[in-house]
C-alpha positions, 0 to 999 in steps of 0.5 A: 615507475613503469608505463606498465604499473602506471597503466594498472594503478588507473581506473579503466577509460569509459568513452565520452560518448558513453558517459554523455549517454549516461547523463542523458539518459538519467542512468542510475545503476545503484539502488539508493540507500533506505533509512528509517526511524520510527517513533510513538506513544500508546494510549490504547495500546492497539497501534503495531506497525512493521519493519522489514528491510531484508526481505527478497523477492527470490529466496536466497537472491540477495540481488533481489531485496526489496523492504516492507513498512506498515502500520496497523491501528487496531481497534475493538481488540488487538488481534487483527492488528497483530495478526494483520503484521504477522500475516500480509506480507506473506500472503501478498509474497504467496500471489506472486510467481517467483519466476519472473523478472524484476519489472514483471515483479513490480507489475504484478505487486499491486494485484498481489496486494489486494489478493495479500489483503483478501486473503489475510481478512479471510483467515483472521475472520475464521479465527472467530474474533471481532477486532479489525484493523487498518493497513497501511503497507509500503513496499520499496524496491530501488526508487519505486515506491507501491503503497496499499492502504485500508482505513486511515492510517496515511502515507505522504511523499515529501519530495525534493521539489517541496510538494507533498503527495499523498499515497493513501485515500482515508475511507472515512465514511465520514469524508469519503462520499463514495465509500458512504454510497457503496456501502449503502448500496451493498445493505449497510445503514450509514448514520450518526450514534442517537443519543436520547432526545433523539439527537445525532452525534459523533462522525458517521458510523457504519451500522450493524457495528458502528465502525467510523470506517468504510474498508478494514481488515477483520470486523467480523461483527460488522456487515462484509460490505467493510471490505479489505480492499485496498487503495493501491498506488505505485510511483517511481521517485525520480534520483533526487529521492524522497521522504515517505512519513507512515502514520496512524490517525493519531498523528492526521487528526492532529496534523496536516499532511504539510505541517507533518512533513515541515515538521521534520525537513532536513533531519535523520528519519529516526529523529525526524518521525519523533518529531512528528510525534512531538508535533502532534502531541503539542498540538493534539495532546495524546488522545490516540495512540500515535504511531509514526514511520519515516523512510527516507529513499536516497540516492546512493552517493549522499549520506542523507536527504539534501534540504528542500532547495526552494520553497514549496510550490503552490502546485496540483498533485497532478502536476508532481506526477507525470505519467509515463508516457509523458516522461519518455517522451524526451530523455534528454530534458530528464535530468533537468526536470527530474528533481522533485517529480514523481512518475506515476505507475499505477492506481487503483481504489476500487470496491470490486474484486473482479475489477481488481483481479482482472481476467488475466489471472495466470491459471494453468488449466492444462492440469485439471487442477485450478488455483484460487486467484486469493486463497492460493489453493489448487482444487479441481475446476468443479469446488469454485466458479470463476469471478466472472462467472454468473451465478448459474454458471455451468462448467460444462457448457463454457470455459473458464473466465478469468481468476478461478475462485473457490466456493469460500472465496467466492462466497466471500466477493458476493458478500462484500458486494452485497449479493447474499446477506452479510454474514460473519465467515466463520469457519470452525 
């Protein structure tokens, strides 16, 4: 054989420097494989979740997918839930410009998440129907990971470190004080069901309506202080990968966030989430419907998660996230400290549309036509009022500030604040 075919049949050389810079600084050009397995039993039968792991961030860019998971756990009906499924992810895709870079893609989700839910409680509402629904919605894109969450369906990380995280806050009104104080400031009654004789049972409830639940989609026979907000939290795993377990409450009234995850190391997500049912029905019995989802984000050169390497460390959730700033700083220790940490990117639970709109909501004002920063619909600047704008606002007199709103949303920000009576908003 000649030194010419022996020069083709051997792989091109990449020089020492260049690989050694690979290591140090952690490259990892591949995305990781998604697996996932999704178990559960229905007792109501109001459980729904969904699964979509082709969807792309360009239509047609098959370079640019990402996948979608989510739970909805109805109650008082279905429809919300099944609406909720049919709905959010086009609603959050709609609030994000196709034009822009993957990073920028990713910067942008979590505002687009609270506008996706917003504007899916806003259409199921002139829908005219009383059901609701919680969300939890995850989206994975390579090794980041963008949770939004109302009610209290739950999503924990379980990494290779052993130290589980949860991505949700539960807006029980129940275990949430600040939810309970929000909710009375904006003109609800929080209190136990009165039974004759006077006396108080059950968990704290919500009245007008009676729902256990400070944040949901729809419940429009509840006061608009239930608003559809979500908690947001974003992390970057690091390449060790990770485990993410989606679940309704029927699976946390009977499960820790530990016992779920220990349930199931070490096993293929489709066996692993019917594991964590089984778990929880031999703890529980089915007294809800339990509906569970496990994804499993791993690396690309490994079938399926590697088992937890050590034991589970007694650490604080502060300690599993490094914040970004902290992580760069020294590239060169990254890949000893990268199994098991988590680097968190963004978080967010506030109540209050403007504070999670912001004042930077692109607008393009050059044209005289406004969009609603949550409808998605062009108006002139005179059918709405920008959010942060005061009730006496003139256009005349200033500029626009911040995210325009149009009259029906707008309507819709004062009354999940509590600044005009909660009324149902439907809409013939």
């Amino acid at each position: 054989m000649s030194k010419t075919e022996l020069s083709r049949m051997k792989p091109p050389l990449v020089p020492l420097a260049t690989l050694i810079g690979r290591e140090l600084r952690n490259e990892k050009v591949e995305k990781p494989f998604v697996k996932y397995g999704q178990a559960g039993l229905a007792k109501k039968g109001e459980d729904y979740f969904l699964i979509k792991t082709d969807c792309q961030r360009v239509p047609g860019d098959s370079s640019t997918l990402f996948s979608a998971f989510a739970i909805f756990d109805g109650h008082n009906g279905i429809s919300a839930a099944i609406f909720a499924k049919e709905n959010l992810l086009s609603n959050v895709m709609s609030a994000i410009p196709q034009d822009i870079s993957r990073d920028e893609w990713l910067q942008a989700l979590p505002r687009a998440l609270v506008v996706g839910f917003v504007k899916t409680d806003i259409e199921f509402q002139q829908k005219g129907e009383t059901s609701g629904t919680t969300a939890t919605f995850v989206v994975v894109d390579g090794w980041t990971v963008t949770v939004a969450s109302v009610g209290d369906s739950r999503c924990i990380l379980d990494t290779q470190g052993g130290v589980v995280s949860l991505l949700t806050v539960d807006h029980r009104l129940e275990e949430n004080v600040e939810e309970r104080e929000r909710v009375t400031a904006s003109g609800g009654e929080v209190g136990r069901l009165n039974v004759f004789g006077g006396n108080e049972v059950g968990p704290l409830r919500c009245w007008p309506g009676g729902l256990c639940l400070s944040r949901s989609i729809g419940d429009t026979d509840v006061g608009e202080f239930i608003v559809p907000i979500p908690h947001v939290k974003q992390v970057k795993l690091s390449n060790a990968g990770g485990r993410l377990i989606i679940a309704s409450d029927g699976i946390w009234d009977a499960l820790s966030s530990d016992m779920a995850a220990k349930s199931c190391r070490g096993l293929p997500a489709e066996l692993a989430a019917k594991l964590v049912v089984k778990e929880a029905l031999r703890s529980r019995g089915l007294k809800d419907d339990t509906t569970c989802l496990v994804v499993d984000i791993i690396p690309s050169d490994h079938p399926v998660l590697p088992p937890i390497p050590r034991k589970k460390h007694n650490m604080l959730t502060t300690f599993l996230f490094g914040k970004k700033s902290q992580n760069s700083a020294n590239k060169a220790t990254n890949k000893l400290s990268a199994v098991g940490v988590v680097e968190e990117l963004f978080e967010e639970g506030s109540a209050m549309l403007a504070e999670r709109l912001g004042k930077d909501f692109p607008l393009n004002a050059d044209s005289g036509i406004f969009r609603c920063a949550v409808c998605q619909v062009d108006q002139p600047p005179g059918d709405g009022l920008s959010v942060n704008s005061g009730p006496f606002f003139s256009p005349a007199s200033k500029p626009w500030e911040g995210p325009f709103l149009c009259t029906n949303c707008r309507k819709k920000k004062d009354a999940m604040e509590g600044k005009r009576p909660s009324k149902p908003t439907v809409i013939a």
